[in-house]
C-alpha positions as CSV (number, residue, x, y, z in Angstrom):
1,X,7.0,13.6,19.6
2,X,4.7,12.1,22.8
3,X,5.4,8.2,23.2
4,X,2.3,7.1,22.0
5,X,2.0,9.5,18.9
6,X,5.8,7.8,18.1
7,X,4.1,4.3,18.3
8,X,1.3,5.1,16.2
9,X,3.4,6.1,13.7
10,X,5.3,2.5,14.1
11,X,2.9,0.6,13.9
12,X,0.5,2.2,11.3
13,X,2.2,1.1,8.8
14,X,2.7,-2.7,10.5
15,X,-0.8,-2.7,10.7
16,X,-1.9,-1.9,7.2
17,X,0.4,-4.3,5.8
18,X,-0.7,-7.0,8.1
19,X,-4.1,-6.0,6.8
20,X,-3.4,-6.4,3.3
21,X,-1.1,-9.6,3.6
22,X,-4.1,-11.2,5.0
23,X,-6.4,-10.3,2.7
24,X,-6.5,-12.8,0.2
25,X,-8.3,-10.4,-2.6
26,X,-4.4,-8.8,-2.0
27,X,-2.8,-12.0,-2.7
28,X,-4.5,-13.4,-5.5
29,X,-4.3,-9.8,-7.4
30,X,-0.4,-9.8,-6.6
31,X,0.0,-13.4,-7.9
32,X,-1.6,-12.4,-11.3
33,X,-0.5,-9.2,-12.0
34,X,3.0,-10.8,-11.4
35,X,2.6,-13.5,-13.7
36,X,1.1,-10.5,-16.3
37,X,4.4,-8.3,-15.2
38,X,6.8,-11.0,-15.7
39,X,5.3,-12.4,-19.1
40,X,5.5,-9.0,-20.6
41,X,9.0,-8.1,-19.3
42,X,10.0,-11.4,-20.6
43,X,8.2,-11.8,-23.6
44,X,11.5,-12.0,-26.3
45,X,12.4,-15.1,-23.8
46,X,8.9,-16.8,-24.0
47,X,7.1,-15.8,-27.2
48,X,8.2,-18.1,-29.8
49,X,8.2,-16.3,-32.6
50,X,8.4,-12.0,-34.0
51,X,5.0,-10.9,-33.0
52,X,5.4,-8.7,-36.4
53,X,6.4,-11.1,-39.0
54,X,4.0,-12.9,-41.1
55,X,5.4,-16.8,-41.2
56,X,3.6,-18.0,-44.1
57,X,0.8,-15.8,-45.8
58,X,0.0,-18.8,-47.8
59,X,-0.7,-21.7,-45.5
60,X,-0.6,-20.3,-42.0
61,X,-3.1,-17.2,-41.8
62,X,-5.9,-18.1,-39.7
63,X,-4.9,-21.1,-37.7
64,X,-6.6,-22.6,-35.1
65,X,-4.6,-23.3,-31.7
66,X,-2.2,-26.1,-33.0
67,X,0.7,-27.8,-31.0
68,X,2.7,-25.5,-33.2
69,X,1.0,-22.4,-32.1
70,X,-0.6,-22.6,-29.1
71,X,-3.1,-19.8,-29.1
72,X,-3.8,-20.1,-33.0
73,X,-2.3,-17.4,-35.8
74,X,-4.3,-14.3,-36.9
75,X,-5.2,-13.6,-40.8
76,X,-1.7,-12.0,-41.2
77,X,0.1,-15.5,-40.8
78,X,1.2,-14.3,-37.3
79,X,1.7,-16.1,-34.3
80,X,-1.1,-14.7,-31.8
81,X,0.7,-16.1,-28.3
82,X,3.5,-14.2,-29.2
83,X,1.7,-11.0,-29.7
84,X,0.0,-11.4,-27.1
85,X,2.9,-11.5,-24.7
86,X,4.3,-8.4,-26.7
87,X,0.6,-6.9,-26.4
88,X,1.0,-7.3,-22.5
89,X,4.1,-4.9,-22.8
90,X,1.9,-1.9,-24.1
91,X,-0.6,-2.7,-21.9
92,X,1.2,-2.4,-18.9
93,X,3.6,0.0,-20.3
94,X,0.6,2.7,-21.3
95,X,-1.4,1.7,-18.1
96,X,1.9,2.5,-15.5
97,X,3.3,5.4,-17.4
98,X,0.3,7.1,-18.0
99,X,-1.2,6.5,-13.8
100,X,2.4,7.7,-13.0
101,X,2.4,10.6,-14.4
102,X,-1.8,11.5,-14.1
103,X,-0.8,11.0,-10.2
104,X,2.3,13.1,-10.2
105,X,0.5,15.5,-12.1
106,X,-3.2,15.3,-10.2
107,X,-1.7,15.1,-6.5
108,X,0.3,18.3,-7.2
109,X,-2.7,20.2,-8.1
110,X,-5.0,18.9,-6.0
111,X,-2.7,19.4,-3.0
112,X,-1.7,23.2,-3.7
113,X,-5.6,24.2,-4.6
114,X,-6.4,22.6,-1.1
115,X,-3.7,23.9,1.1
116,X,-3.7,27.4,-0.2
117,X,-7.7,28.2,-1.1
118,X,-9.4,31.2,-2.2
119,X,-8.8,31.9,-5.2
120,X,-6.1,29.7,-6.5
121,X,-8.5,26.8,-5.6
122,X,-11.3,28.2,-7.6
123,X,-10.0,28.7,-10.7
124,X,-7.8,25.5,-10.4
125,X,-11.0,23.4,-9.4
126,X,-13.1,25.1,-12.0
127,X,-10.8,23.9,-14.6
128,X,-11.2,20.6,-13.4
129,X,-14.7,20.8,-13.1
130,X,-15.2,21.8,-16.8
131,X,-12.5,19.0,-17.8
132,X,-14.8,16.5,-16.2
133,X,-18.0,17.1,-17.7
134,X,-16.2,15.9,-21.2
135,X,-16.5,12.6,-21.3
136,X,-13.1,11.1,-21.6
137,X,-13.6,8.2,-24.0
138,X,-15.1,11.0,-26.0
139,X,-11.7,13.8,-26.1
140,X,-9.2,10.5,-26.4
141,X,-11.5,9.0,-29.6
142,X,-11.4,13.1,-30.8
143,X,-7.8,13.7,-30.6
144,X,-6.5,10.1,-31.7
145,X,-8.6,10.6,-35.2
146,X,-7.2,13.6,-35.2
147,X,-3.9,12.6,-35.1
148,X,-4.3,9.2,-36.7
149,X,-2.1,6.5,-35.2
150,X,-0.5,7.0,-31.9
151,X,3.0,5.9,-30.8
152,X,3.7,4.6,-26.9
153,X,4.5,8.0,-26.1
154,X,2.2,10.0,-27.3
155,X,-0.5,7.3,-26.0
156,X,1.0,7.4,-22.6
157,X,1.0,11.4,-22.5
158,X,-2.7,11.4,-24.2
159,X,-4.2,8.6,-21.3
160,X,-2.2,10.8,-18.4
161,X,-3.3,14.4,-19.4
162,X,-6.7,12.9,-19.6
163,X,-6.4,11.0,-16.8
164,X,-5.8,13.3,-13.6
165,X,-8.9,15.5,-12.9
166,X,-10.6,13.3,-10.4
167,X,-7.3,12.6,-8.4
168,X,-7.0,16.5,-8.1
169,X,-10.0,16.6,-6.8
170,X,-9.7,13.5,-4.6
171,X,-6.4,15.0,-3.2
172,X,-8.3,18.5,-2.9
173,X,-11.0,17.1,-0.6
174,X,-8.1,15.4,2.0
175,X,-6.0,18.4,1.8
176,X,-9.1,20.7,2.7
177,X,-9.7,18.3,5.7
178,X,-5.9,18.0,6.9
179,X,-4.6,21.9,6.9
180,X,-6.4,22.6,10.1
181,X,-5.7,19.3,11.8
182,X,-3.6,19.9,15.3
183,X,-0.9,19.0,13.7
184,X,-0.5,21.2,10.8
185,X,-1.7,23.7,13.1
186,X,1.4,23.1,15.3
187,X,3.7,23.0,12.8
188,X,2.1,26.6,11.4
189,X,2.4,27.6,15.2
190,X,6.5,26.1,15.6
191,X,7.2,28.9,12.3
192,X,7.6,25.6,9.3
193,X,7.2,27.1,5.9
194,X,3.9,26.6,3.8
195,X,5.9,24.5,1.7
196,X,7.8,22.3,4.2
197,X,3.6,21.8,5.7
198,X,3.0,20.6,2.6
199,X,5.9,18.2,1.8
200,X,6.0,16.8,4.5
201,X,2.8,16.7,6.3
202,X,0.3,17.3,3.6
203,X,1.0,14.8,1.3
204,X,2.2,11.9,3.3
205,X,-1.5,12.1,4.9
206,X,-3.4,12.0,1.1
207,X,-0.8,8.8,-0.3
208,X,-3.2,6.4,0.9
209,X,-6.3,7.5,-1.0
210,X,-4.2,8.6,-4.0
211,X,-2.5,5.1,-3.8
212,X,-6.1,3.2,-4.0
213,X,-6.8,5.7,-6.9
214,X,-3.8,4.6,-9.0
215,X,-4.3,0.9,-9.1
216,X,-8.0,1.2,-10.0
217,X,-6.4,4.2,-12.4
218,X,-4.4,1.5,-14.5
219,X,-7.4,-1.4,-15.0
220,X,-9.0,1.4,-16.6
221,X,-6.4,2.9,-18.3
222,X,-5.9,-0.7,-19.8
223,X,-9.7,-1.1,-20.9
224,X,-9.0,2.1,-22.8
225,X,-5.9,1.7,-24.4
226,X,-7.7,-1.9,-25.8
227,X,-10.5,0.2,-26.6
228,X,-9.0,2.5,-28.9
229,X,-6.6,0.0,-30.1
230,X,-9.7,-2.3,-31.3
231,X,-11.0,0.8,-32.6
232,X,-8.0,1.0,-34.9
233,X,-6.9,4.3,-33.6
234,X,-4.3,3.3,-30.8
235,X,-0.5,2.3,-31.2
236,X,0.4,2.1,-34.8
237,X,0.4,-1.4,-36.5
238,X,2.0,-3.7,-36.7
239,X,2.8,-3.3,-32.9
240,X,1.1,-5.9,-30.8
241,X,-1.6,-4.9,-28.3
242,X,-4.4,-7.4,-27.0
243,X,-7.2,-4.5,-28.5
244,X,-5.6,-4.8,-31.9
245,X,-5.7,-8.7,-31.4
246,X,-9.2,-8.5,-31.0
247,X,-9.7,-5.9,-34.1
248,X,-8.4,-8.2,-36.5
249,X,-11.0,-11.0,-35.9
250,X,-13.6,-8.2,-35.2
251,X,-15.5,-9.1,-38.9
252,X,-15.2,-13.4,-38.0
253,X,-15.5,-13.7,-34.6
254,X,-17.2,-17.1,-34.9
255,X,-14.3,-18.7,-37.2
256,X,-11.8,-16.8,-35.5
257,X,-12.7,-17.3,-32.3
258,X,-9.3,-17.5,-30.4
259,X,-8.6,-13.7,-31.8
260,X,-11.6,-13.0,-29.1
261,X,-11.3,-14.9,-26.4
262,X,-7.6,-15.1,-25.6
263,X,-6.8,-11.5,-25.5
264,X,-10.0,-10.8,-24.3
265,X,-9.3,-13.0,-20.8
266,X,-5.9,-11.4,-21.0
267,X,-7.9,-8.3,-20.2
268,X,-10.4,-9.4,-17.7
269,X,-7.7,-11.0,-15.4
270,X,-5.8,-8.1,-15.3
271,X,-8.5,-5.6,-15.2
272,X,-9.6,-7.7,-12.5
273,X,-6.7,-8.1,-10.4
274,X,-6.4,-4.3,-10.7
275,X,-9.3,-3.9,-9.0
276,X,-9.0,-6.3,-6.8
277,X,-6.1,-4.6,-5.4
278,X,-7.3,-1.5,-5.3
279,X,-10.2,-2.4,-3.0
280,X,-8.0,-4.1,-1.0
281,X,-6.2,-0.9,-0.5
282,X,-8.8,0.9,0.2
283,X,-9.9,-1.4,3.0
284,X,-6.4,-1.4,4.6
285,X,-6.0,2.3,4.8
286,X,-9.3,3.2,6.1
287,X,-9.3,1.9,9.5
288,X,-13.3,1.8,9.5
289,X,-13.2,-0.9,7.4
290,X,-11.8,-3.4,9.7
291,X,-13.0,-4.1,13.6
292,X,-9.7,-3.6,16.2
293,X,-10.8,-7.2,17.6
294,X,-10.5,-8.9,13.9
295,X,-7.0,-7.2,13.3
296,X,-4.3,-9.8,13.6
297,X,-2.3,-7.2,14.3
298,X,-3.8,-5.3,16.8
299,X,-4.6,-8.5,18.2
300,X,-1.3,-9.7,18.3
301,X,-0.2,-6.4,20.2
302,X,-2.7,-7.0,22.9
């Protein structure tokens, strides 16, 4: 490797994080979806009470926000802060599992159809074409009545087998533009198997665009799983989720009023910080987004 090729590669990577470290959309969406992360992972440490049991179904159900309960109780008698630090759990649990494994699943696809063409790629990319023209809320709403309540898993597994047609093709579209770059042309050239070209020049190249795909992947893998959870057809009750929160003061939103709102920012911050990072992503890795002269570290360099 030339000098300057070697220094690219250094300081790529320098520069992108410097990119997204001073972005403050970056910072602000890291801040919250931490707070979100560490509320859910510690939720048996901060809720105060079993988001499942029902404390008194005589004198407690329907509670405003009290200094006993700080986010009210729901028409069951239980505590609603505490399932909605439980609710985070599924949430984020459906939303990361399912992205992980829609990506995993989507990259590899949409990688091999790319790099090896004819007719693998058109019958591959057909599928996916046909795939996408069903609407998705519409096959997830089918196949949960179908099966009535879902569990985690078979959430998880239902969001990511839905959930990686457009990375495929995403990944498809930067493979067909890399595989006759002068690089993977060298390495063709220097004897390197199709599978070593693809490991480890291929897909290095499409983790940037794949990586902006995932985080807004799990906001809107989160609006769905509180979708079909309000719906009634999502994880089983009594198992707290913020779109089951929501369901159960669905018919007295005006009295129950907390059952709405609290959940339903729980959501929108999230959601938002999802996004939020995900454009932020998207304007560190594409290197038109940013002038050299306003880098601070390109500027620092010179």
């Amino acid at each position: 490797m030339n000098p300057s090729a070697a220094l690219a590669s250094i300081l790529g990577p320098r520069r992108t994080l410097s990119r997204l470290l001073h972005d403050s959309r970056t910072r602000i969406a890291l801040v919250v979806l931490l707070i979100v992360a560490l509320s859910a992972v510690f939720a048996p440490l901060l809720a105060p009470y079993d988001p499942t049991v029902q404390l008194d179904i005589v004198r407690l159900p329907s509670q405003p926000p009290s200094f006993a309960h700080p986010l009210g109780t729901d028409p069951y008698s239980r505590d609603v802060l505490s399932r909605l630090l439980y609710g985070g759990r599924i949430s984020l649990a459906v939303g990361l599992g399912a992205v992980l494994l829609a990506m995993s699943f989507g990259i590899a696809i949409g990688a091999v159809a790319g790099f090896i063409g004819g007719a693998v790629d058109a019958v591959l990319m057909r599928f996916v074409d046909a795939a996408l023209s069903i609407p998705r809320l519409l096959v997830l709403i089918l196949v949960a009545s179908l099966w009535g309540s879902l569990g985690l898993v078979p959430l998880t597994l239902l969001m990511a087998g839905t959930g990686w047609f457009a990375v495929s093709r995403l990944v498809r579209a930067e493979t067909l533009a890399l595989r006759e770059r002068e690089f993977i042309v060298a390495a063709r050239a220097l004897g390197a198997s199709p599978m070593r070209i693809l490991v480890r020049h291929v897909l290095p190249n499409v983790a940037a665009p794949a990586l902006v795909a995932a985080a807004l992947g799990i906001a809107n893998v989160i609006l769905l799983e509180a979708g079909l959870s309000y719906l009634g057809i999502g994880v089983r009750p009594p198992t707290a989720s913020w779109g089951a929160i929501i369901q159960d003061g669905a018919e007295r939103v005006s009295d129950l009023w907390w059952l709405t709102l609290f959940p339903g920012l729980a959501i929108l911050v999230t959601v938002f910080a999802c996004n939020a990072l995900g454009d932020a992503l998207r304007d560190a890795f594409d290197p038109r987004q940013l002038p050299r002269g306003n880098d601070p570290t390109f500027a620092a360099e010179a």
